[in-house]
C-alpha positions in Angstrom: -7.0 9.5 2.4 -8.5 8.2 -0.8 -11.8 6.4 -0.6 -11.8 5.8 -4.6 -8.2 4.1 -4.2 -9.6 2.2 -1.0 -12.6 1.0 -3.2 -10.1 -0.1 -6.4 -8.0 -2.3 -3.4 -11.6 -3.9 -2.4 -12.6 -4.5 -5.5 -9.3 -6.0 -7.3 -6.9 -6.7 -4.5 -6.6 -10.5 -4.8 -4.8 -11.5 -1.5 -7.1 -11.4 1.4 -6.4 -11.2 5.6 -3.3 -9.3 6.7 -2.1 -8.7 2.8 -5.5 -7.1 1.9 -5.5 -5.2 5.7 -1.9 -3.6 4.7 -3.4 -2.8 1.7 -6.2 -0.6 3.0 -4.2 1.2 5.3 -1.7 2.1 2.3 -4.6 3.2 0.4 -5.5 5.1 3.6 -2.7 7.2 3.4 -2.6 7.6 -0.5 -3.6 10.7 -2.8 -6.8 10.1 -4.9 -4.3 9.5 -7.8 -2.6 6.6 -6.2 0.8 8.5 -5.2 2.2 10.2 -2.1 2.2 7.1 0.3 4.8 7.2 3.0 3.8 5.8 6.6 6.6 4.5 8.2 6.8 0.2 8.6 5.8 1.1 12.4 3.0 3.3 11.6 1.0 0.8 9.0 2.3 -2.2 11.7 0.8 -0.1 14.6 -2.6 1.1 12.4 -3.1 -2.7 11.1 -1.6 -4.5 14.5 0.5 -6.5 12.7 4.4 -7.1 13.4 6.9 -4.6 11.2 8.4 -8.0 10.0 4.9 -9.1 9.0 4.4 -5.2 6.9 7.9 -5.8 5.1 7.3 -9.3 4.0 3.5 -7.5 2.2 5.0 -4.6 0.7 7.3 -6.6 -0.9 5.0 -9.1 -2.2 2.8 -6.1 -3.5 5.7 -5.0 -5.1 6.9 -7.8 -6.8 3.1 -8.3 -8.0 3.1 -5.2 -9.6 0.2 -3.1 -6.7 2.6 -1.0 -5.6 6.0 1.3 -7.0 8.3 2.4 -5.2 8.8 6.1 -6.0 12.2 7.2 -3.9 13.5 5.1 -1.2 14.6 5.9 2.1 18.3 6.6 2.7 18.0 5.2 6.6 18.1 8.8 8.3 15.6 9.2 11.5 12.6 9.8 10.3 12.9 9.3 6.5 10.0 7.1 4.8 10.1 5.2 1.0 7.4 6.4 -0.9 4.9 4.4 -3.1 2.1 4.4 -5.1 -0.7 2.3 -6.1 -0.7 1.8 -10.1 -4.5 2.2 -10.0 -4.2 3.1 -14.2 -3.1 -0.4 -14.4 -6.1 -2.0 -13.1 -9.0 -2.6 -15.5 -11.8 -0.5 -13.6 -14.4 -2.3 -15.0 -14.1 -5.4 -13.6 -14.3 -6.5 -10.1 -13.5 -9.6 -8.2 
């Protein structure tokens, strides 16, 4: 758990309800250096009681705006996760809003 990458997301994340929620529990879950995320689509859906569908459709959203990279991706065995990271180097610290 990072409480420095959770405070970046409430600062600078600029989608709000579900999209902001899904982005709090990946910060959850993420080293203090933005990297080594990898809950499961059911975990994060479960933690933020939100549909799996609903997760996939806000990770890639947050991909394609650039708040999160995908790092390796899962090859579809049991129990294998994609792993992310948060770009926090990317987002001006000094600013928030």
């Amino acid at each position: 758990m990072s409480v420095k990458v959770m405070g970046i997301i409430w600062d600078h994340f600029p989608l709000g309800g579900g999209d902001l929620l899904t982005a709090l529990c990946l910060a959850d879950h993420a080293a203090h250096d933005g990297g080594s995320i990898f809950p499961s689509v059911a975990r994060i859906a479960t933690k933020t009681r939100q549909s799996p569908r609903t997760i996939q459709r806000h990770l890639g959203a947050m991909r394609e705006c650039g708040w999160l990279v995908e790092v390796t991706k899962a090859t579809g065995r049991p129990g294998e996760t994609t792993t992310y990271r948060i770009p926090i180097e990317l987002i001006p610290q000094g600013l928030v809003g």
